[in-house]
C-alpha positions as CSV (number, residue, x, y, z in Angstrom):
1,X,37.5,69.5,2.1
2,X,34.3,72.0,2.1
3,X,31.7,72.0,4.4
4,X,29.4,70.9,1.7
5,X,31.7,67.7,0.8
6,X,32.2,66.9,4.4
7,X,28.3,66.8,5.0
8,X,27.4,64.1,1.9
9,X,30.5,62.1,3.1
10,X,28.5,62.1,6.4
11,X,25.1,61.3,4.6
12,X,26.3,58.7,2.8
13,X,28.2,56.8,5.3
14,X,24.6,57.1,7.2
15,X,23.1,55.8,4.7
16,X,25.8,52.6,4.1
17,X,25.5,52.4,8.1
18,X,21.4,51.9,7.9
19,X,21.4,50.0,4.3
20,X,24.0,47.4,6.3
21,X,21.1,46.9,9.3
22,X,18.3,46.5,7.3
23,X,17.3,42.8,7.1
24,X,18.0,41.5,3.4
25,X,15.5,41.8,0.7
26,X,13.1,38.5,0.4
27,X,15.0,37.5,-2.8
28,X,18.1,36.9,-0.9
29,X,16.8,35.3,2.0
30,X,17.8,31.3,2.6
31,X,14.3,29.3,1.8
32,X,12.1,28.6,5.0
33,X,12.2,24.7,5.6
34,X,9.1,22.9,5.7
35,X,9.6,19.4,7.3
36,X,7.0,16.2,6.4
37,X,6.5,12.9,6.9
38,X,5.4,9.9,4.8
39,X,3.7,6.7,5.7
40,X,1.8,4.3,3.0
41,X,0.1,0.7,3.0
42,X,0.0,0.3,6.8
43,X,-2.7,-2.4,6.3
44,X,-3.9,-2.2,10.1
45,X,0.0,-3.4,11.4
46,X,-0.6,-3.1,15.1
47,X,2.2,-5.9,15.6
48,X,5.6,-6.2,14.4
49,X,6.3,-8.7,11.6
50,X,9.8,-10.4,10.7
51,X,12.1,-8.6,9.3
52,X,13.8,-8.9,5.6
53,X,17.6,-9.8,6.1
54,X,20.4,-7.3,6.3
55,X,18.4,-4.9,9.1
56,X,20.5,-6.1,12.0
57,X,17.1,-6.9,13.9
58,X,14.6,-9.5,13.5
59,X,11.0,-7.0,13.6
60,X,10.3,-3.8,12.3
61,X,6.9,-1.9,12.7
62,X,4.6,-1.9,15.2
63,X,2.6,0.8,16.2
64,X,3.8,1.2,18.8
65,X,7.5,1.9,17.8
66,X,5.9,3.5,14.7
67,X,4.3,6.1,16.8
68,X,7.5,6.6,18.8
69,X,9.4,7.2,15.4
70,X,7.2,10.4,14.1
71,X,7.0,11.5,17.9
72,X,10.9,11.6,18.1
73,X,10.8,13.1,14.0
74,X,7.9,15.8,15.3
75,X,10.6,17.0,18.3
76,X,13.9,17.1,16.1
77,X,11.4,18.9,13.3
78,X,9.6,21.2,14.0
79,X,6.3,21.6,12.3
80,X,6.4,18.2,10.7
81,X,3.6,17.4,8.5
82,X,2.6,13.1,8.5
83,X,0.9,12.4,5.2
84,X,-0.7,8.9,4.1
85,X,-0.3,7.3,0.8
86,X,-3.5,4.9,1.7
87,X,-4.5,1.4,2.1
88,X,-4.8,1.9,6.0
89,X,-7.2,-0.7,6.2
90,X,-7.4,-4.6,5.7
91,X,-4.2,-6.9,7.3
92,X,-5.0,-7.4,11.1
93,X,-7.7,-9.4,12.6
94,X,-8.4,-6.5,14.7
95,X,-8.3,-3.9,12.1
96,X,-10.9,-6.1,10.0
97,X,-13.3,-7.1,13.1
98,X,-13.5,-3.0,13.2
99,X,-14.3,-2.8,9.2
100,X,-11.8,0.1,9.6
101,X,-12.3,2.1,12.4
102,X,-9.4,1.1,14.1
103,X,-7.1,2.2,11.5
104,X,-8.9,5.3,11.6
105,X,-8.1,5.3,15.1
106,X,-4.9,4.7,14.8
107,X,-3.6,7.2,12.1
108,X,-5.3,9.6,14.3
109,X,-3.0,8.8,17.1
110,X,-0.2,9.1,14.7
111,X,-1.1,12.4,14.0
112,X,-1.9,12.0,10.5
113,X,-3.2,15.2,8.8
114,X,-4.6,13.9,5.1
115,X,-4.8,10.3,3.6
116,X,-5.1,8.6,0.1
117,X,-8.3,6.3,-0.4
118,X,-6.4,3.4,-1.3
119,X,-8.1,0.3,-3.2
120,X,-8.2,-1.5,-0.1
121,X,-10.1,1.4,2.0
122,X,-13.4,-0.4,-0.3
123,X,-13.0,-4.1,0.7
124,X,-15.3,-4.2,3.6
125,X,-18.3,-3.1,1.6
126,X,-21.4,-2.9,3.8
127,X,-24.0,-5.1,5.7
128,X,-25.6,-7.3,3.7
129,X,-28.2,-6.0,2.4
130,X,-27.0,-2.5,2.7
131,X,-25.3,0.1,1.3
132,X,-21.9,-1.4,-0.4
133,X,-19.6,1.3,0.8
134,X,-21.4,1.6,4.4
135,X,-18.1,0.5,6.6
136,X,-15.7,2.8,4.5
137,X,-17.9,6.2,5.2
138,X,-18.8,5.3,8.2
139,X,-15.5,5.2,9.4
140,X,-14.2,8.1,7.2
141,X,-16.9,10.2,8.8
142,X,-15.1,9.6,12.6
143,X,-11.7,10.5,10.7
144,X,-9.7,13.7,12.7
145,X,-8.0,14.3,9.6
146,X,-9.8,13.8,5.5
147,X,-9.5,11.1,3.0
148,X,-8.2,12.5,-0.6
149,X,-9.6,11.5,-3.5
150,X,-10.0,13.5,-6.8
151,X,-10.4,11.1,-10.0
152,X,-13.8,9.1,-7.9
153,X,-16.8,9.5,-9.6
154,X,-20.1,7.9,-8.4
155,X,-23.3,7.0,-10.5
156,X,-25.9,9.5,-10.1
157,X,-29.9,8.4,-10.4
158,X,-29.9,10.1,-13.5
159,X,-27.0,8.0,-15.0
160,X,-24.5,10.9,-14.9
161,X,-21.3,11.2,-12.7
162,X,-20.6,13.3,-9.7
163,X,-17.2,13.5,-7.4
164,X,-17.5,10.7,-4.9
165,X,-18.0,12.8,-1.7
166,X,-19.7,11.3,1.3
167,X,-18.5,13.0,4.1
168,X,-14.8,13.4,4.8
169,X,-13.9,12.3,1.4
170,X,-12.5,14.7,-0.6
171,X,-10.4,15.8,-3.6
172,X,-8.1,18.5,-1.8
173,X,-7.2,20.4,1.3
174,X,-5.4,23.3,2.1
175,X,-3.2,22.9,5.1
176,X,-2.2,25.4,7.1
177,X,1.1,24.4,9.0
178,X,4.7,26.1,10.2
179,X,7.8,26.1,8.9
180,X,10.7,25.3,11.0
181,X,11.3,28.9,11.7
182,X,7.5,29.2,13.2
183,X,6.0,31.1,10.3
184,X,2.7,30.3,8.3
185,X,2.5,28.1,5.5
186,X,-0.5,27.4,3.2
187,X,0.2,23.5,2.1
188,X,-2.4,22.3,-0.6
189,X,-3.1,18.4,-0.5
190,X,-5.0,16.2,-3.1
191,X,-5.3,12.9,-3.1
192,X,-5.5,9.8,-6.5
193,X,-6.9,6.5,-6.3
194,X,-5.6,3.9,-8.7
195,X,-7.5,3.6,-12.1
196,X,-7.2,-0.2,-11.0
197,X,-9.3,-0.5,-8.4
198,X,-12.0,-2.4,-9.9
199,X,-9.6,-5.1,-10.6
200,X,-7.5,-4.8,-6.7
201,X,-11.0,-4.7,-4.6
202,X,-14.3,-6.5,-4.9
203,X,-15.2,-5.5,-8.4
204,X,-19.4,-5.2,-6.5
205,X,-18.2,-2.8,-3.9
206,X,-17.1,0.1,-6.7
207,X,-19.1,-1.1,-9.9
208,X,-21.2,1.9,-9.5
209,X,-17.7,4.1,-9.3
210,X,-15.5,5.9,-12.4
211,X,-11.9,5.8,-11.3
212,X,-10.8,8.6,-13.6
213,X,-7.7,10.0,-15.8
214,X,-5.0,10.7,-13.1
215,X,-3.5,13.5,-14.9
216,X,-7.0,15.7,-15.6
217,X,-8.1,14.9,-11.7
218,X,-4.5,16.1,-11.2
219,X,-4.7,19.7,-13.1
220,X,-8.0,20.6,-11.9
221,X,-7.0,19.9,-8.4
222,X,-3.6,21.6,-8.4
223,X,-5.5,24.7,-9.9
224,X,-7.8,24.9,-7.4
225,X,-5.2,24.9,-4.9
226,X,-2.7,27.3,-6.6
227,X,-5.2,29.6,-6.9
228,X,-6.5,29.2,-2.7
229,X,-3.2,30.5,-1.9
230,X,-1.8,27.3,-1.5
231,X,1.9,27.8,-1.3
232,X,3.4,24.2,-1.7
233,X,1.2,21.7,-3.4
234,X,1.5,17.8,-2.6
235,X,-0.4,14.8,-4.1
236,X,-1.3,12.0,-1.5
237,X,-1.9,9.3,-4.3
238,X,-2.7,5.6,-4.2
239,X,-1.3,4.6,-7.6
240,X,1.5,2.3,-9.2
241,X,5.3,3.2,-9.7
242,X,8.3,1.9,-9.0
243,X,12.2,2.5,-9.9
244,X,14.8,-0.5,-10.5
245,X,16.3,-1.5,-7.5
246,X,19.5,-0.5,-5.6
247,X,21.9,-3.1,-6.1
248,X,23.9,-4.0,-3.1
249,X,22.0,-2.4,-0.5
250,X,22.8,-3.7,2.4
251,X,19.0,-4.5,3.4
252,X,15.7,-4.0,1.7
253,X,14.3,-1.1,3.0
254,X,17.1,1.0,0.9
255,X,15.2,3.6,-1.3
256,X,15.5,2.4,-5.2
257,X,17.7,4.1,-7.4
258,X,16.9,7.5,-8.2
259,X,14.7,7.3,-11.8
260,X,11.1,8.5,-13.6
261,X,9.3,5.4,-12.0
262,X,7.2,3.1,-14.1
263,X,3.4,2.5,-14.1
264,X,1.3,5.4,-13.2
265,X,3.8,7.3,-11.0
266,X,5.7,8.0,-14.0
267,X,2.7,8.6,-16.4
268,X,1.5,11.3,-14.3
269,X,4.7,13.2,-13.9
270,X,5.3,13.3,-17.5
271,X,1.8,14.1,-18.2
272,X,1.9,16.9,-15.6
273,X,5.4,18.1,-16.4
274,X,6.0,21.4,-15.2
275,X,2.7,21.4,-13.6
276,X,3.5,18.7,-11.4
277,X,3.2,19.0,-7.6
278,X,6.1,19.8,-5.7
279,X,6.0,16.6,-3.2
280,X,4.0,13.0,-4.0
281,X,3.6,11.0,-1.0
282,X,2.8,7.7,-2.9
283,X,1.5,4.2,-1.9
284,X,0.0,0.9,-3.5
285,X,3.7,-0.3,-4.9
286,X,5.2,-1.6,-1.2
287,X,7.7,0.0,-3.3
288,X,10.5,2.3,-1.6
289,X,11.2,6.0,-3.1
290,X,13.0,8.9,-1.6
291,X,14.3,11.2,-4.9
292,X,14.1,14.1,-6.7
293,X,12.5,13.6,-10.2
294,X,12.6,16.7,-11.7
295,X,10.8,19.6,-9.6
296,X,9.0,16.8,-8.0
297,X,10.1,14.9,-4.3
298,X,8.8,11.5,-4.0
299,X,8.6,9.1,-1.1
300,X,7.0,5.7,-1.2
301,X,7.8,4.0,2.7
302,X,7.6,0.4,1.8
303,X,4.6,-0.8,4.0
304,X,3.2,-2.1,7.3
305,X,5.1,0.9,9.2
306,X,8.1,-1.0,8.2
307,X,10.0,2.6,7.5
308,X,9.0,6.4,7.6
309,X,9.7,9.0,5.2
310,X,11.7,11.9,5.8
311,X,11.7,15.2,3.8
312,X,12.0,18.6,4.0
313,X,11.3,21.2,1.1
314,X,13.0,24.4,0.6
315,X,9.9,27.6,0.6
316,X,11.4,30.8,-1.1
317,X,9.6,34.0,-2.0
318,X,8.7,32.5,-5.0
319,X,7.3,29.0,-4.3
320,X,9.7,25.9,-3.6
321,X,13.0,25.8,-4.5
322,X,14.2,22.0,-5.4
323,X,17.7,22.6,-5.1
324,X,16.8,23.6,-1.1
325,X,15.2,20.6,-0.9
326,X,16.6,17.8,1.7
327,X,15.4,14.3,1.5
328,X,16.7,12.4,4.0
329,X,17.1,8.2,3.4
330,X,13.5,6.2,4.7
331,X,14.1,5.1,8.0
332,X,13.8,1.5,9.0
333,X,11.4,0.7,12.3
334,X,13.6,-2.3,13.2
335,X,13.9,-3.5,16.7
336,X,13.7,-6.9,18.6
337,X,10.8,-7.0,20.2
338,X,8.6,-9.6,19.0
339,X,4.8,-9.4,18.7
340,X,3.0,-9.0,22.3
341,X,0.1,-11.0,21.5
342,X,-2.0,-14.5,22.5
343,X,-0.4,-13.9,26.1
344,X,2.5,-12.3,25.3
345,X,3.3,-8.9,27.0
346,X,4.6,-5.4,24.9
347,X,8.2,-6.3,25.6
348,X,8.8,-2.1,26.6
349,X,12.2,-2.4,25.1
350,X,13.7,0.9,24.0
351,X,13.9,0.9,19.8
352,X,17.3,2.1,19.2
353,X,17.8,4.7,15.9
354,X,20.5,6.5,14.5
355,X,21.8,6.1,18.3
356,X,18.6,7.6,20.0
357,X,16.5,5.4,22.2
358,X,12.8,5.8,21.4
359,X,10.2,4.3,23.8
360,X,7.5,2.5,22.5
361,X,4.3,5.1,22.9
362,X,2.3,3.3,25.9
363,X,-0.8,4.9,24.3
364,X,-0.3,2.8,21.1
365,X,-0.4,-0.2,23.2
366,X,-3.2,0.7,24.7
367,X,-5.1,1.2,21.5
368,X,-3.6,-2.2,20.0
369,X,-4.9,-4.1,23.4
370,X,-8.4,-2.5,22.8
371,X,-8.6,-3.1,19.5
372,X,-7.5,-7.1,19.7
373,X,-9.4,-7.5,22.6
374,X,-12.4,-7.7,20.5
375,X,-11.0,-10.9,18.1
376,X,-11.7,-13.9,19.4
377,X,-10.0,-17.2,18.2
378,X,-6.5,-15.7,17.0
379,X,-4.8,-17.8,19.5
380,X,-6.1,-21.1,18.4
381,X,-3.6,-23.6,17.6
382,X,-3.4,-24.3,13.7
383,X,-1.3,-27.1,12.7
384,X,2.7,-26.2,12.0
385,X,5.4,-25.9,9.7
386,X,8.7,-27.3,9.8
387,X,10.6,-24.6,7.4
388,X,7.6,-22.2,6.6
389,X,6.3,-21.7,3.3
390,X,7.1,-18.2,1.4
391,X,4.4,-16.3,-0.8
392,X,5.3,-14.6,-4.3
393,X,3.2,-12.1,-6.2
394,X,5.6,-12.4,-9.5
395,X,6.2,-16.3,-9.8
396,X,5.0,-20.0,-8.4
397,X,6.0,-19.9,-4.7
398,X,5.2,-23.0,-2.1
399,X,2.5,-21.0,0.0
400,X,0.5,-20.3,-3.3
401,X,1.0,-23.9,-3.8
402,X,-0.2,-25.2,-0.5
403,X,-3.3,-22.6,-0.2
404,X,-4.7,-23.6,-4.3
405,X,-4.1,-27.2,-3.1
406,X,-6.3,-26.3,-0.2
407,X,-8.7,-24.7,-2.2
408,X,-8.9,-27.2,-4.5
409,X,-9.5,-30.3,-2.3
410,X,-12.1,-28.1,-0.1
411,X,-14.5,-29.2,-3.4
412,X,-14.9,-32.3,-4.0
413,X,-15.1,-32.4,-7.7
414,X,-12.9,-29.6,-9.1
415,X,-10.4,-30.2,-11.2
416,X,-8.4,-27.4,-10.8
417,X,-7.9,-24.9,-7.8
418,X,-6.6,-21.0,-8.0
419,X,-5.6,-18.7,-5.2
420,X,-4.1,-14.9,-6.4
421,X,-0.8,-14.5,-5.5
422,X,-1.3,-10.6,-4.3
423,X,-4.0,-12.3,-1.9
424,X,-1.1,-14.0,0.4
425,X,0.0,-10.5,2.2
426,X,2.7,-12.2,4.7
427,X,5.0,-15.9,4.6
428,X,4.0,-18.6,7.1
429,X,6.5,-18.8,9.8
430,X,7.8,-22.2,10.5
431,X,7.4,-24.1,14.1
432,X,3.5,-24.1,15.7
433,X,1.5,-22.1,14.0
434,X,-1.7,-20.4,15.4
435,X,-5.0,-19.1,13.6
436,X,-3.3,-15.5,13.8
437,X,-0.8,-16.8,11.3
438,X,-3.0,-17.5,9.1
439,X,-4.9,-14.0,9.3
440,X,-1.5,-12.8,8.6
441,X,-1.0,-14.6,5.3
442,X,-4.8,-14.4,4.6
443,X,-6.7,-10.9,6.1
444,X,-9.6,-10.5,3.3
445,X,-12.4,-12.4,4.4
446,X,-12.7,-13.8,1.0
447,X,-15.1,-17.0,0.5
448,X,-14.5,-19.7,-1.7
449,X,-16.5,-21.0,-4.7
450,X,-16.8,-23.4,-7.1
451,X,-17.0,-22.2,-10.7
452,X,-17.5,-23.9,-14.1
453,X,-15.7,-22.6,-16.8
454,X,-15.0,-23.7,-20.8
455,X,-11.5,-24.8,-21.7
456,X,-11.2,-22.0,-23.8
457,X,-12.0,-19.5,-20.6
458,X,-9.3,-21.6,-18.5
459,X,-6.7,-21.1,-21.0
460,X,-7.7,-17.2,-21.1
461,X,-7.7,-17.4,-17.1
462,X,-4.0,-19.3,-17.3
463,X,-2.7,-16.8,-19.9
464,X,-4.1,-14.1,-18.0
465,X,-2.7,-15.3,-14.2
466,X,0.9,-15.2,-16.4
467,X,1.0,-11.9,-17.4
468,X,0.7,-10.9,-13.8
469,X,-1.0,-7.7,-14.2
470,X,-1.5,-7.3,-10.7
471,X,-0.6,-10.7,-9.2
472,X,0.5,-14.4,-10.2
473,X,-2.0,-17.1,-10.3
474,X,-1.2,-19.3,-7.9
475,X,-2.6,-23.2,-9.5
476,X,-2.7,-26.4,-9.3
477,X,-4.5,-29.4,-10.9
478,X,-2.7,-28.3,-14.3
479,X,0.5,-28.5,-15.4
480,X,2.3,-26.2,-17.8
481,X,4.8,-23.8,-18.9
482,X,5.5,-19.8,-18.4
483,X,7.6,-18.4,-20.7
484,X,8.7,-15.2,-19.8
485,X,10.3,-14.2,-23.0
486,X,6.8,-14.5,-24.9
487,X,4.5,-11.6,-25.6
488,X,2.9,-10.8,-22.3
489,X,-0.5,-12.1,-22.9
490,X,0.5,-15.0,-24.9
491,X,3.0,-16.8,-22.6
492,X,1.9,-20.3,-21.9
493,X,3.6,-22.7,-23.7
494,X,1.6,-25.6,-25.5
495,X,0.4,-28.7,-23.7
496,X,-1.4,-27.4,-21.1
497,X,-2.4,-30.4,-18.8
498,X,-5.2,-30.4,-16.6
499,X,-6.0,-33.9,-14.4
500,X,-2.6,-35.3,-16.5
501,X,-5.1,-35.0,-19.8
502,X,-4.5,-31.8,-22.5
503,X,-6.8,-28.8,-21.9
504,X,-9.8,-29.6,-24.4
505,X,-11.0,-26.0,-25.3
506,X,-14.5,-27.6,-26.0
507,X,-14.7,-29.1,-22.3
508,X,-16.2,-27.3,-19.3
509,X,-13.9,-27.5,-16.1
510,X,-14.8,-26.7,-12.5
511,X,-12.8,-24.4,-10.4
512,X,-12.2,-24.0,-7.1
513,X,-11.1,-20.1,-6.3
514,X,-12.2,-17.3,-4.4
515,X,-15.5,-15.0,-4.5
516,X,-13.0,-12.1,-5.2
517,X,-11.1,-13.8,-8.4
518,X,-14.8,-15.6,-9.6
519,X,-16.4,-12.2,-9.6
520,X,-13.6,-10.6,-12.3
521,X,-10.5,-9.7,-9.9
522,X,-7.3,-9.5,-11.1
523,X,-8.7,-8.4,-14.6
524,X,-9.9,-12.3,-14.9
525,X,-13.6,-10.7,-15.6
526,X,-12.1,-10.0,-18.8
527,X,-11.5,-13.4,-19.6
528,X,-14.5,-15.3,-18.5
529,X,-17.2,-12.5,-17.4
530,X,-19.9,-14.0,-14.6
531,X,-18.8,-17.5,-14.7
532,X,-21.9,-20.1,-13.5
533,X,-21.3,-20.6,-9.9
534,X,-21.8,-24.4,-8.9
535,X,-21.1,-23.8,-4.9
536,X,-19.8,-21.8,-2.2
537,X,-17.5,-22.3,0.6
538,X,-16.7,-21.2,3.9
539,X,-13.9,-18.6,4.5
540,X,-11.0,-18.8,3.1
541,X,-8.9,-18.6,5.6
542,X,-11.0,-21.0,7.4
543,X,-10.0,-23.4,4.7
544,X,-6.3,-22.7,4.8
545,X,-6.2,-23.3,8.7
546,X,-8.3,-26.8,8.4
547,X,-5.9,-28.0,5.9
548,X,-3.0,-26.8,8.2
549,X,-4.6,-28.7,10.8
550,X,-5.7,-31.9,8.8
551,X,-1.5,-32.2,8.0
552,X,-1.3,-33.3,11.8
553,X,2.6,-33.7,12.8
554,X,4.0,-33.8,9.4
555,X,3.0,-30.3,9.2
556,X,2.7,-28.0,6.1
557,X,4.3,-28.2,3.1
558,X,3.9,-27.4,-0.3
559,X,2.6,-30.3,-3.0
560,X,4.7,-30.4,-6.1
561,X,5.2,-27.6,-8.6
562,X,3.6,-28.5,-11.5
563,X,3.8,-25.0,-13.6
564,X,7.4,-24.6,-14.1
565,X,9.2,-21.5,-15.4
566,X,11.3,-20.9,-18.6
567,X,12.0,-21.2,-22.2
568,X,8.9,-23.4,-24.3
569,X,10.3,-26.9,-25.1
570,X,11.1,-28.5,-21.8
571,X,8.6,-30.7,-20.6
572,X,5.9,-29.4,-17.6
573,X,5.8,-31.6,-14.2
């Protein structure tokens, strides 16, 4: 061999030697992991509530265990990212008597970094006589982290539209966070409200509001975040969707079966295709998603801090990389430690998951204590029930019975009494029941009235309460038949009874329902517009606990079904 040959032998196995130590070019590197969180429709749960069967434990949520749960995710993940799909507000009694802030409070604890403004954020309204959004902003202005919202429009003096902005409300975010492996990440965040909103809050609190086309709020935002550098794009969004669910699983806080969900989940993804965000932390179903559709990860966490969504997306050089992505199953917050309230201490029992002990985070029960501190009454005794009466937001159920029979006999002269079924947000336990139970099954301090409607508008109102857009309409005084197999807006069967007569369209009938359902909720402003208002009653949860009371030892219980369910022919009770 010459010298010559010798000396590029030599250079090249240099080279070989120095190509081998160089790190590998950034299109063969393994995607950076970028770990998140999910959480959606807390609805102020300080306390645990029952558990569904199959958990293996009778509570789940809490804050307390809640805030454990992400404080155990936040050390195993480094980096971890907790997102809200919205509806913090409206459930507890201490949440309420805050008109918010609490919730505020407490997301803050959790670490939250961005939120949807869910339909339920609007319900407190303002001071009478003041500005009908005052308690939402107010409290959205003390936020540590901003509510996202990009298809709100408010009314200008002019009578054109402008984004809904009041302080700390806004349509998107940029993030900037770590990946697991300590390096930067740019995270763009926007935020929906359902297009439903005027029909799922008080209709007076947003009538000067546009709740606009998901999928145009959607493009403008996700180009506006694309092009502030935003390297992984994620919609917070309060809006509708759910997949058919898992059959067999073992328990009820199973994610659904992988599938383009229904409703406006699914509209938006196909109307975005491949513009679609790469992860939508959803809410306003109580629905529970953790899939891959398409490019897109979803995670919907049930509600009331019931579960937490885990998920991690794969970053490469080129954006994410859904094949990389690793989307782990929700995670139940079950445990046995009951409520700590009216008395009762925090039971400071370790909550035990996938074998790790978590403590329950003392300054979550410190916050909880403050907070309900400030209700007064909540332990008062309210009657009882011998079996408990369970609520229904798709068909007749006994605690929709029992609360439109209370409704109904807390006026004297109506002949028929109506209580939305999505109204009822928890069952009635069974044994003694105190006011608390009650402001579990009943948190919106809605106020009965007395309406008068035409027959014709009743039959609209009864057709209307069928098709369940949102709810079922809970009723009594009239006795009919659903039939399910009929057109959706044509389902009641003929020979509608009301007071054992048949509906005379010609008539005028007075109705006994809430100030939320008699000023159009639940699309029944549609039907009848501003129906004449004859009275108005007190609270009407107020109304529900009198009647509990007024049943004395034989305690609650439903009166007969009269609408009944099934095929037109067979006679109504």
């Amino acid at each position: 061999m010459t010298i010559a040959r010798r000396g590029r032998s030599a250079l090249l196995l240099l080279l070989a030697a120095a190509a081998a130590c160089r790190p590998p070019a950034a299109a063969d590197r393994a995607p950076r992991q970028v770990h998140f969180a999910a959480m959606n429709d807390w609805h102020g749960a300080l306390q645990p509530r029952p558990a569904g069967p199959g958990l293996g434990q009778p509570f789940v949520g809490g804050l307390s265990y809640l805030a454990a749960a992400v404080d155990d995710a936040r050390a195993q993940r480094p980096g971890l990212t907790l997102l809200d799909g919205g509806d913090c507000f409206q459930g507890d009694a201490a949440i309420n008597e805050s008109k918010g802030m609490g919730a505020i409070e407490a997301l803050g604890l959790l670490g939250v970094k961005a939120a949807a403004v869910g339909n339920h954020e609007f319900d407190y309204g303002g001071p009478k006589g003041g500005h009908k959004r005052a308690y939402l902003e107010a409290a959205a202005k003390t936020a540590p982290y901003p509510l996202l919202s990009a298809n709100i429009e408010a009314l200008q003096p002019d009578g054109s539209y402008a984004p809904y902005r009041p302080e700390n409300i806004l349509g998107e975010v940029i993030l900037d966070v770590k990946a697991a492996d300590g390096s930067p990440v740019r995270v763009g965040v926007y935020g929906l409200s359902t297009v439903t909103t005027p029909t799922t809050t008080r209709p007076d609190n947003v009538d000067d509001l546009r709740f606009g086309d998901l999928v145009e709020a959607s493009q403008r935002s996700l180009a506006k975040l694309r092009a502030e550098g935003a390297e992984i794009t994620v919609l917070v969004g309060h809006i509708g969707g759910a997949c058919p669910p898992l059959e067999g699983a073992a328990h009820g806080l199973v994610a659904h079966q992988a599938c383009l969900p229904d409703g406006e989940v699914g509209a938006l993804l196909t109307g975005l295709g491949d513009e679609a965000p790469d992860l939508m932390v959803l809410g306003h179903s109580h629905t529970m998603l953790a899939h891959q559709q398409g490019k897109t990860a979803l995670v919907e966490a049930a509600s009331y801090g019931a579960a937490l969504g885990l998920l991690s997306l794969g970053l490469g050089p080129g954006g994410v990389e859904p094949s990389a992505n690793q989307i782990a199953p929700l995670l139940p917050i079950a445990h046995a430690a009951p409520p700590a309230r009216c008395g009762a201490a925090p039971s400071g029992a370790p909550l035990v998951v996938d074998g790790r002990a978590l403590q329950p985070k003392a300054e979550a029960e410190a916050l909880t204590a403050r907070l309900e501190s400030a209700v007064e009454g909540g332990c008062a005794p309210a009657g009882c029930s011998l079996t408990g009466l369970e609520r229904h937001k798709a068909r007749p159920s006994p605690l929709g019975q029992f609360t439109a029979a209370a409704l109904q006999n807390s006026f004297k002269d109506a002949d028929l009494g109506l209580q939305n079924g999505g109204g009822l947000r928890a069952d009635l336990p069974p044994g003694p029941l105190m006011s608390v139970d009650w402001q579990q099954v009943m948190p919106f301090d809605n106020k009965a009235v007395l309406i008068e409607i035409t027959g014709a508008q009743l039959l609209g109102v009864l057709r209307e309460g069928a098709r369940g857009r949102h709810s079922f309409l809970q009723v009594t005084g009239a006795s009919y038949t659903i039939d399910p197999s009929r057109p959706a807006e044509d389902r009641i069967c003929e020979g509608v009874l009301v007071g054992g007569q048949p509906l005379d369209p010609a008539k005028t009938y007075r109705v006994a329902t809430s100030d939320f359902l008699a000023s159009g909720g639940d699309h029944l402003g549609e039907v009848y517009g501003s129906p004449k208002v004859l009275a108005e009653g007190g609270l009407l949860r107020d109304i529900f606990i009198n009647a509990s009371a007024a049943a004395g030892p034989a305690c609650v219980a439903p009166p007969a079904p009269t609408v009944r369910v099934g095929p037109c022919g067979a006679p109504a009770r």
